[in-house]
C-alpha positions in Angstrom: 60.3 28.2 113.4 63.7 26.0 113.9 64.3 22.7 112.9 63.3 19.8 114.5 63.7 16.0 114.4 61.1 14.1 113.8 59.7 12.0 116.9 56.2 10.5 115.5 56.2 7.0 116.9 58.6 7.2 118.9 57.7 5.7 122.6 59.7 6.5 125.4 59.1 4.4 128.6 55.3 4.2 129.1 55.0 7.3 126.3 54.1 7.3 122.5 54.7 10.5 120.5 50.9 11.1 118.8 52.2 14.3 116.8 53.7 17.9 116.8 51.5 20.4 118.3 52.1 24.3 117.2 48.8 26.0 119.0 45.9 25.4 121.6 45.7 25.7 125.1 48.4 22.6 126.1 50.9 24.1 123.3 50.3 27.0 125.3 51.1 25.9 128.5 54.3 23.9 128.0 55.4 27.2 125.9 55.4 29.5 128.9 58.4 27.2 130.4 60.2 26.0 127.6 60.8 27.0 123.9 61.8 24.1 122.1 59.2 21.8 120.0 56.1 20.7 122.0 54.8 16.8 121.2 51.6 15.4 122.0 52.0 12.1 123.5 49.5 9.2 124.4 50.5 7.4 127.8 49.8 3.6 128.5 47.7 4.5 131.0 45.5 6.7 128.3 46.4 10.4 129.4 46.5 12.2 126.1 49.3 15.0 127.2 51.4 17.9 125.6 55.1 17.5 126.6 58.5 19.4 125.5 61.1 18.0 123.4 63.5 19.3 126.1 61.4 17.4 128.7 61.5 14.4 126.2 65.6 14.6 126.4 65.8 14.7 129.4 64.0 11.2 129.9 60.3 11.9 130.8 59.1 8.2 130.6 55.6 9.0 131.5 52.7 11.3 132.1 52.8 10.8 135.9 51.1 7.6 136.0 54.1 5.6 136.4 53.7 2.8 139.0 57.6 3.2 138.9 57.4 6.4 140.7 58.7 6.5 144.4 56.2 5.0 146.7 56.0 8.0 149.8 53.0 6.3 151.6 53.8 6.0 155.1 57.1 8.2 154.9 57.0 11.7 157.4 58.5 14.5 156.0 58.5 17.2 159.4 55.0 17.2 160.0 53.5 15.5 157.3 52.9 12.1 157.0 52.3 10.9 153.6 48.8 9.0 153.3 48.2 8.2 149.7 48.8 9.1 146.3 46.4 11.0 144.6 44.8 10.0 141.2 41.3 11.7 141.1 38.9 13.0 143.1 38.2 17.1 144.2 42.2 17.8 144.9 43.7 16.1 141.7 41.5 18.0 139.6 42.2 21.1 141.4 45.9 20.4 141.0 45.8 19.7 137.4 43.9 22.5 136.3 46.1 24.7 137.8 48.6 23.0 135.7 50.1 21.0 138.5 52.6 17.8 137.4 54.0 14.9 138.9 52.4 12.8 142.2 50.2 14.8 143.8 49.7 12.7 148.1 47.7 12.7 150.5 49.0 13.9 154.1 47.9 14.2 157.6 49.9 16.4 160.0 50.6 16.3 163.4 47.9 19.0 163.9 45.5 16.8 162.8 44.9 18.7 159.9 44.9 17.0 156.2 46.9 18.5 153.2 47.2 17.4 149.4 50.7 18.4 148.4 53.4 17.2 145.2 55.6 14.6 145.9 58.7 17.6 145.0 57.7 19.8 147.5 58.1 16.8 150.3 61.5 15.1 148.6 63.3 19.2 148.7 61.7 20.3 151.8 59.5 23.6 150.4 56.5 21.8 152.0 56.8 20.2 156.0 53.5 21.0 157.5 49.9 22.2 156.6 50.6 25.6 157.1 51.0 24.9 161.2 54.7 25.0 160.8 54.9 28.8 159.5 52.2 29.8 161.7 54.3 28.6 165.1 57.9 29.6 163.8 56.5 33.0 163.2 54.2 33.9 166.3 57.0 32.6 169.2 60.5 33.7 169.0 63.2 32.1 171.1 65.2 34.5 173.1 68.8 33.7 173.5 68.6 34.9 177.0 65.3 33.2 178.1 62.0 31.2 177.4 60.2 32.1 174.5 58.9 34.8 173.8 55.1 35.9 171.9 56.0 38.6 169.3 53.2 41.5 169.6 53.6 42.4 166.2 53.0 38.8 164.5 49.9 38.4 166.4 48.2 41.5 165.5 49.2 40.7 161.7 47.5 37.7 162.1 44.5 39.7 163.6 44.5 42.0 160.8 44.8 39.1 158.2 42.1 37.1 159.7 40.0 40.4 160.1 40.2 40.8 156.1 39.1 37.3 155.8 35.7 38.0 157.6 35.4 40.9 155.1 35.4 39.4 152.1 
């Protein structure tokens, strides 16, 4: 293994490095996106948390937590409208445990339909509907000589898709 400095004690923002970590299941985690030393770290807000020195450069100043983090309550990104943020609860944990980071909100779309998606995915755009978006945009193409137009073969995917649903 490289060289490293030494970061025990340091605190950066809301964060307190606890210790190096070399092995277990949040080493191995942070490992399978960066290579560089990986420090456990104790938030003020008591979230116990692996993080990479690379991440620790570049200015992480908290596990998440952070009531500095952009309030997106009430902001519509297409469809979306953002409802809350999400700090526990059925979705959260989901979202974690699939090793999910940053804000995870709350959103009600124009279909009526609610979604749980990351703050990221509203700010760059990779997430403007509950799925509604896609399903329109693919099943009606606009004809550049005409009204719109129902495209046989997306509905019959669909029908095949939803068909394999019912199977399983």
């Amino acid at each position: 293994m490289g060289t490293y400095r030494e970061r025990t004690g340091e605190r950066h923002g809301r964060l307190r490095i606890i210790r190096k970590i070399d092995e277990g299941p949040e080493f191995e985690r942070i490992r399978r996106y960066s290579s560089g030393a990986v420090w456990l770290c104790e938030c003020d807000c008591g979230v116990i948390k692996g993080i990479s020195a690379e991440n620790i450069k570049r200015g992480i100043r908290s596990c998440g937590c952070s009531t500095e983090a952009i309030n997106e309550v009430g902001n519509r990104y297409g469809r979306l409208v953002v409802q809350e943020r999400m700090i526990m609860g059925e979705a959260f944990e989901r979202f974690r445990k699939r090793g999910g980071e940053g804000a995870l909100w709350r959103c009600l779309c124009d279909c009526g339909e609610e979604s749980f998606v990351r703050g990221a995915a509203l700010r760059y755009g990779s997430s403007k509907s509950c799925g509604c978006w896609q399903e329109d945009s693919t099943s009606i193409s606009c004809s550049k000589h005409g009204p719109p137009i129902l495209v046989v073969e997306d509905v019959m995917a669909r029908e095949r898709i939803e068909q394999g649903r019912k199977r399983r």
